[in-house]
C-alpha positions as CSV (number, residue, x, y, z in Angstrom):
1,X,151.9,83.2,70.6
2,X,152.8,85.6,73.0
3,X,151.0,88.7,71.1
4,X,148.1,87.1,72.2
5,X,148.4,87.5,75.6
6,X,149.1,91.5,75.6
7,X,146.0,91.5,73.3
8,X,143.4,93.6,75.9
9,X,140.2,91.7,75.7
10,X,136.9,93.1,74.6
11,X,135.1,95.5,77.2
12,X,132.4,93.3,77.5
13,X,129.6,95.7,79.4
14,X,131.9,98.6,80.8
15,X,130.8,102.1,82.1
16,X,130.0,104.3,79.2
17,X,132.7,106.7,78.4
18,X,130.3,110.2,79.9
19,X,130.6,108.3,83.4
20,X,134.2,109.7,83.4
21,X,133.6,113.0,82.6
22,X,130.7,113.4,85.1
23,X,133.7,112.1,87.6
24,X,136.3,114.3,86.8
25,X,133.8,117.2,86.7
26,X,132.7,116.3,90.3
27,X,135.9,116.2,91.5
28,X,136.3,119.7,89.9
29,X,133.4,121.4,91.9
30,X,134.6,119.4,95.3
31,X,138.0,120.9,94.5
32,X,136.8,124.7,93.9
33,X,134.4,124.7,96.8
34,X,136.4,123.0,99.4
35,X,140.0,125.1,98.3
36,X,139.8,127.9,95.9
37,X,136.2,129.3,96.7
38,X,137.3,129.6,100.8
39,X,140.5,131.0,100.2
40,X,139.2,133.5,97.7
41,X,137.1,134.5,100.7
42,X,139.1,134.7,103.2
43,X,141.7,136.8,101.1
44,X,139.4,139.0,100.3
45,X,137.5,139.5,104.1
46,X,141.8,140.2,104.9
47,X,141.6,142.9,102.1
48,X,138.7,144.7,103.2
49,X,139.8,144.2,106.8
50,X,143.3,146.1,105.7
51,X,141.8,148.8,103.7
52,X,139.4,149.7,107.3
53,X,142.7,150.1,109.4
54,X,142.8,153.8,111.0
55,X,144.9,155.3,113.4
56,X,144.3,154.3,117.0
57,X,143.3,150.9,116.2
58,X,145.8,148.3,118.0
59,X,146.6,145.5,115.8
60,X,148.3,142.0,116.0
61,X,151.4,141.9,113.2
62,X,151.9,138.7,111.5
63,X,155.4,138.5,113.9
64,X,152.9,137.8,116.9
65,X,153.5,141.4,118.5
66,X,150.7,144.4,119.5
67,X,150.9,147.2,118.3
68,X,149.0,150.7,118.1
69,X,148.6,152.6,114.8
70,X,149.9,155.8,114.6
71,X,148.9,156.8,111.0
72,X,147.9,155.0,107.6
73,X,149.7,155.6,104.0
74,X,148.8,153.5,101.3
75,X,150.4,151.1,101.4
76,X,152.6,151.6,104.6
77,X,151.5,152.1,108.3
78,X,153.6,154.0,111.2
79,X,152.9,151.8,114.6
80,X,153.4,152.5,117.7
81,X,155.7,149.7,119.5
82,X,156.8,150.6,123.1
83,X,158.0,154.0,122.8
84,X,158.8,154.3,119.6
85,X,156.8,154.9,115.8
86,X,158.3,152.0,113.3
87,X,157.2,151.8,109.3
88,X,155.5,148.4,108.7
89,X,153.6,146.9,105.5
90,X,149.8,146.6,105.7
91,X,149.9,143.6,104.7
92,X,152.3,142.9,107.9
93,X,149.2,142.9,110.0
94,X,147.1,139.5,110.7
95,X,144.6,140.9,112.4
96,X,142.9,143.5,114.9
97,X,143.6,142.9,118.5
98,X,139.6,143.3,119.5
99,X,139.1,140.4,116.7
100,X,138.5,137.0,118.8
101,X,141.1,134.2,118.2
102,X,140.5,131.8,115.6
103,X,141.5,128.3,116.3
104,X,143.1,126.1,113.5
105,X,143.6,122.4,113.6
């Protein structure tokens, strides 16, 4: 007697089963064009902006100070910090000091 009552019913006049996929595959696209696709961009505008840096250019590091390039290697920059020339990463700089401010909320 109690079998009966975990029986599931009969769909009686459900969704067809493609409804789903065309759901999930939605939620795909919203997922790759408002995460991956802008990320992918802006990593790769950061890259092209790294590979441009010259000496001369003055430069905001990622720890929030300025600093003037002195000369480029490839993968390592000398900067200028006060008086004196330090090794930093590339990658250690967020972004050129003449770039306007973004503002994230």
């Amino acid at each position: 007697m109690t079998f009966a009552l975990f029986q599931a019913a009969p769909a009686a006049g459900g969704p067809p089963g493609w409804t789903q996929f065309v759901f999930i595959g939605g939620m795909a696209l919203m997922f790759y064009f408002l995460l991956i696709r802008p990320q992918s961009k802006a990593r790769k505008e950061m890259a092209d902006r790294l590979s441009k840096l010259k000496a001369g250019d003055e430069v905001v590091l990622s720890s929030g100070l300025f600093a003037t390039i002195d000369r480029v290697e490839d993968k390592h920059i000398w900067l200028k910090l006060g008086g004196s020339v330090v090794k930093a990463r590339r990658a250690a700089v967020a972004s050129l000091a003449s770039e306007p401010e973004t503002q994230q909320s």
